[in-house]
Structures are given as C-alpha cells and as structure tokens.
N, C-alpha and C positions, 0 to 999 in steps of 0.2 A: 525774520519769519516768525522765530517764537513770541516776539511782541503782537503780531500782527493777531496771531490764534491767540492768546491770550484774551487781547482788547474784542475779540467777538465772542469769546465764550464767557465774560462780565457785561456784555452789552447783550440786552432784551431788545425783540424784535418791537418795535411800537405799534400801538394801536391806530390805526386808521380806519376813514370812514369810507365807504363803498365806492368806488373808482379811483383811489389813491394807491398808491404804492407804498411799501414802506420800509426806508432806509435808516437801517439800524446805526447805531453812533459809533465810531470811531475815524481811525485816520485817513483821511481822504490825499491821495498822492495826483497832485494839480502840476501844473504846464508843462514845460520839457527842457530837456537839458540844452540844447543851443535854439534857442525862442527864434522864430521869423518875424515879423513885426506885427503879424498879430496876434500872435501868443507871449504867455508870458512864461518869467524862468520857472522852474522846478522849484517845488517845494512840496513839504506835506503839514498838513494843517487838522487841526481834531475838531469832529462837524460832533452836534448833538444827535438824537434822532428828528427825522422828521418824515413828513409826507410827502409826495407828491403826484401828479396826475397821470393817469398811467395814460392819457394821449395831450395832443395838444386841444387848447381850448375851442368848442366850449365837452370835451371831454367824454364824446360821444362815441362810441364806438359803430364805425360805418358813416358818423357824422361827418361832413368838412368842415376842416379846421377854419378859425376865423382868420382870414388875411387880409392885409391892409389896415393892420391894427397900430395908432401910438400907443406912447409908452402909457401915455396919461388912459387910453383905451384900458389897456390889460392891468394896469393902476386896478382899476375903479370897477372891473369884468371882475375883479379876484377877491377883491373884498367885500362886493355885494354878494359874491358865494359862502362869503365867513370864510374866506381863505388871504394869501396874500401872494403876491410874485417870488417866486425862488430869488435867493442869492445866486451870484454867480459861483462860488464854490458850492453850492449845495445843485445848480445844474451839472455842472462837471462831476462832481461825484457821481450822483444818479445814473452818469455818461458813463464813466470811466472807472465805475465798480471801485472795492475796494484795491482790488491791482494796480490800478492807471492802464488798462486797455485805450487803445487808440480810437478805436473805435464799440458803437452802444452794442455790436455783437462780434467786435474780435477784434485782434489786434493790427488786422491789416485790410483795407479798402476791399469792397467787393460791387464793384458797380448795380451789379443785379439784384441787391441783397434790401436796401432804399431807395426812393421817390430820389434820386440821382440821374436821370436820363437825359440831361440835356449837357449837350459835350460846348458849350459855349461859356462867353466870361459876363454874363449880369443879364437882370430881366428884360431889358428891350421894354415896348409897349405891348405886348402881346406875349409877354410870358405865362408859360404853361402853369395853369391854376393845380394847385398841390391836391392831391390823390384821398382819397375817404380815409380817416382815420383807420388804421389798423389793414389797412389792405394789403401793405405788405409785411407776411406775417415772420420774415427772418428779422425784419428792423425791428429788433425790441434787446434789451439791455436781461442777463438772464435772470434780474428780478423783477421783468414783466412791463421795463418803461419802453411803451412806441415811439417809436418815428424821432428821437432826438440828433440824428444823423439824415440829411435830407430834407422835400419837404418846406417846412415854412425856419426862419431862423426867431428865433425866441426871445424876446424880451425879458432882463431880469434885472431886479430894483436897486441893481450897482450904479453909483456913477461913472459914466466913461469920461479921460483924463488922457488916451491916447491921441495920434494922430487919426485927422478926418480923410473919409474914403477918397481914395488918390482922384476920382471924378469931380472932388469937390472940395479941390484945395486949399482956395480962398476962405472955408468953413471957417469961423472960430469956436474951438472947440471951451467949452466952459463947463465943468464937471456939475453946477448947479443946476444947468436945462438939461443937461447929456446923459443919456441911459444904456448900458450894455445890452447888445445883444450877443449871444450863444448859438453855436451851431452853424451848420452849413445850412446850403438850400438846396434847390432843385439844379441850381449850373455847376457842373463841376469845376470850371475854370473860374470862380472868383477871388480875389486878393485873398480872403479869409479863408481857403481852405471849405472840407466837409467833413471835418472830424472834430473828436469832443473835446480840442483846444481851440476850437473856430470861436474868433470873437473879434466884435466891430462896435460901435457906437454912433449913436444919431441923436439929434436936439429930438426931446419929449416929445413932441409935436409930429415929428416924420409919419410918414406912414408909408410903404412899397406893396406890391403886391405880393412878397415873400417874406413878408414882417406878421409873425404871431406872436402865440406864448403859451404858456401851461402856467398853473400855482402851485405853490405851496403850503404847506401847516403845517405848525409844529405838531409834535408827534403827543398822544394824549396818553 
C-alpha cells in the first residue's frame, strides 16, 4: 500500500488535450489470479502517463460510437486525430484504476449500471445498436472514462496470439494480421465476459457490429 501512495504522490497528473482523460503513471495491476481463457494471469506492470478518450470514438458526447469498425479502421481514425490506439495495458488500466477494480465503476457487476441489457450469447443479425455516448451516466471509471464496460468492445494495437472465437475454429490465428480487442459488449453471455479483463482477437480486417474503439496519447 505504501508503495502504491508513494508512486502517486512522485507521479504528476499529465497534460491532456480537451475530451481526453488523463492517467497518471504508475502501477497498473492487470488479469487475474486463475485466468478463464480469455483473460490473462495477474501481474502488475509500470504504465507511463498518458491520455485517453474519455468516450468511445468518434469521442462525442451524446455522439454514437462508431461500430463496425476494423482494426485497420480505428488504425487510421486515431492518427488522423494526431492520436493513436491504446495499448491493451494502457485500456485495462484506464478500466481497472490503480486498484484492479473489476469492473470501470466497481468491483462487482451491476446490470443496470452499462449499455448490458441483452441477456443472450453474441450479436445475431440484428443486434441492438449501442446507446449515445455517455448516456448512461454510472458507466464511467472515477476518473471520468465512459462506457469501457458494455456497449461496443474496443480495438487496441496489441497483437492477438490467443485462441480464435470458439464460432470460428478453423481461424488461423497469426499474431501479424490479429489485433486485440478489450471490453465487453452489449450481450452478457459471450465467451469474453463484460468486465475490464474482457479480451478476444480478430484478423485486422473483421469488422461486427459491436467492434469500435477510443485512442490514445502520450501524456504531454
């Protein structure tokens, strides 16, 4: 605990630019102690400072988020903002605060609380299109990041090296096309979970209607 107050009272809040958030540097406590398959083990790892979007893209508040995005999408959506895609420890942190909270507003599931209301296991063809940024106003992490639980699940510029989604098992997964995504979505019964260890991977190219993302920047 004294390390933890320590490394935030030597670490400066960083500067960010207008709709970013901003997360100060130190230890960021990632996966969990017995992983399901698609989380990974526990550990803790020392982030820099940086920025990030305080909704999902394109960062609007009251906006909808853009869905149906690849990876090469939100590539290319991020740094034509002079931004770039989060790391996947730099999503999970932002998620899961300096504590490792379960979830972006507590430690334990609360149906009503995020864009969660569909009690089924994947999008169908007619899955329910995700909710205007910021609409519901307990989904936010308490330094101010929306919707990262719920929602759209997120793209970030890791490669994925895990197993392909159990509907598509014949995938070959290859870590040089493959991209992580972060976060739940709007079904609560999918393989992945809806909490801030939720993580799956698709070839660059995919795109679902529950595939967005947010960016990042370093902190200035």
């Amino acid at each position: 605990m004294l390390g933890w107050l320590l490394w935030g009272c030597l670490s400066s809040a960083p500067r960010c630019p207008d709709g970013m958030v901003a997360i100060a540097a130190g230890p960021a406590k990632l996966g969990v102690e017995q992983p399901r398959s698609w989380q990974e083990p526990q550990r803790t790892t020392a982030l820099g400072a940086y920025c990030i979007d305080t909704y999902e893209f394109p960062n609007v508040e009251g906006g909808v988020p853009q869905a149906n995005a690849t990876w090469e999408d939100a590539r290319d959506a991020c740094a034509a903002a002079g931004k770039r895609l989060c790391t996947a420890d730099e999503w999970e942190r932002a998620c899961r605060g300096p504590e490792g909270r379960q979830y972006a507003y507590g430690p334990a599931r609360d149906a009503s609380t995020c864009n969660t209301p569909i009690e089924g296991g994947g999008p169908g063809k007619d899955g329910l299109p995700p909710t205007r940024s910021g609409a519901w106003a307990g989904c936010k992490t308490p330094e101010g990041v929306y919707d990262l639980n719920g929602s759209l699940s997120e793209w970030v510029s890791d490669p994925w090296d895990g197993d392909p989604e159990p509907f598509n098992l014949e995938a070959r997964v290859d870590p040089a096309t493959w991209r992580t995504l972060r976060g739940g979505t709007m079904w609560s019964r999918t393989f992945y979970g809806q909490d801030c260890t939720s993580r799956h991977g698709h070839h660059t190219s995919f795109h679902n209607v529950d595939d967005g993302f947010r960016c990042c920047k370093d902190a200035g």
